[in-house]
KELOTI-255105 format. One record per residue (C-alpha): y, z, x. Coordinates in steps of 0.5 Angstrom, whole numbers, m for minus. Each point is the difference from the previous one (the first is absolute). Layout:
<v=Y	w=Z	u=X>
...
END
This chain:
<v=99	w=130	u=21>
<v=6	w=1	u=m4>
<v=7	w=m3	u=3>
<v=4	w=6	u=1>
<v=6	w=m4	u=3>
<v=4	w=0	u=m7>
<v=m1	w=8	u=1>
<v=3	w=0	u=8>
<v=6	w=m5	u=m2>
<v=4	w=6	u=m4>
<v=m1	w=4	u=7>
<v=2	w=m5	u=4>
<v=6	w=m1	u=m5>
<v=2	w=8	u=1>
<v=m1	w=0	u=7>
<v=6	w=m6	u=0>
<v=4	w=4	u=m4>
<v=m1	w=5	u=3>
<v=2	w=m2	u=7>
<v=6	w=m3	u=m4>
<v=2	w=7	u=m2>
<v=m1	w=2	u=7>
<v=6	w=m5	u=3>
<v=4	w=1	u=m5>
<v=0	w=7	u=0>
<v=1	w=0	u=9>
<v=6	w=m6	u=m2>
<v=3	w=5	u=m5>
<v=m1	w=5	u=6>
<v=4	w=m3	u=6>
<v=4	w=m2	u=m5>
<v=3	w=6	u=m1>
<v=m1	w=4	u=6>
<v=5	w=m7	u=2>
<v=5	w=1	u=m4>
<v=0	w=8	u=1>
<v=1	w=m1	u=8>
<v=4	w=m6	u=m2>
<v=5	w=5	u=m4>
<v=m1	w=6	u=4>
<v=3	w=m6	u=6>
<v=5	w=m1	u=m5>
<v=2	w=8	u=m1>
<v=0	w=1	u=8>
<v=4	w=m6	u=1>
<v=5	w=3	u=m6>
<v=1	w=7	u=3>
<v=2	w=m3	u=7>
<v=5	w=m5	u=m3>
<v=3	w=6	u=m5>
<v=0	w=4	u=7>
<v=3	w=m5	u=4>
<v=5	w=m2	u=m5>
<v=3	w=8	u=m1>
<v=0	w=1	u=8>
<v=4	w=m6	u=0>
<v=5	w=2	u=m5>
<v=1	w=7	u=4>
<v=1	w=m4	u=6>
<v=5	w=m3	u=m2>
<v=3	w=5	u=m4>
<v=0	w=4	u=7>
<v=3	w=m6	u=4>
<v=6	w=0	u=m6>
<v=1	w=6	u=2>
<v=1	w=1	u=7>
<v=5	w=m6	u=0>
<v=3	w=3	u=m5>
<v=m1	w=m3	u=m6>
<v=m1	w=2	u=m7>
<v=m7	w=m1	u=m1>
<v=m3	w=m3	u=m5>
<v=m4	w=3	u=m6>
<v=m8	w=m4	u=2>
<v=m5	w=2	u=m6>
<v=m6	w=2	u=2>
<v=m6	w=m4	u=m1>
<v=m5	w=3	u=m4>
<v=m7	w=m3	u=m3>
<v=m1	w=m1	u=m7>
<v=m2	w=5	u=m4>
<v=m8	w=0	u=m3>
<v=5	w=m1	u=m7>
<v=3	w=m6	u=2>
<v=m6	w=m3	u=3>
<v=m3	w=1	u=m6>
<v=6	w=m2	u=m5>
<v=1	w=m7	u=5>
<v=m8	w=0	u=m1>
<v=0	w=m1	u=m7>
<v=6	w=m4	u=m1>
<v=m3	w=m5	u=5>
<v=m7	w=1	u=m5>
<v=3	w=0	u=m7>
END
């Protein structure tokens, strides 16, 4: 009878690798589903900050006004552009 013990180790081996592939595959996944609702938390979070921060100013901006102060100009807080997203991506990776 011939050992065929040298031709089942490859498969073996392949099999390993495979479930290996696998883990790395579904770790890279949750990985990333992590750091898009991580960022989109992030955004959320933004959107109220930048909403609270205009409403604060025009209030404020009210109550000079009804004490009969001269109120003061409060710039509107905006987020960022995409461009200079991408420009302070690049300068953080060049």
């Amino acid at each position: 009878m011939r050992d065929t013990s040298a031709f089942n180790e490859p498969d073996r081996r392949i099999t390993r690798l495979e479930g290996r592939v696998t883990d790395l595959e579904e770790g890279y996944g949750a990985s990333i589903l992590g750091l898009r609702r991580d960022a989109k938390g992030l955004r959320l979070g933004q959107d109220r900050l930048f909403g609270g921060l205009n409403s604060l100013g025009g209030g404020i901006a009210l109550m000079m006004e009804r004490l009969g102060l001269h109120p003061i100009g409060l710039p509107v807080a905006a987020p960022p552009t995409e461009d200079e997203v991408d420009d302070a991506f690049e300068a953080d990776n060049s």
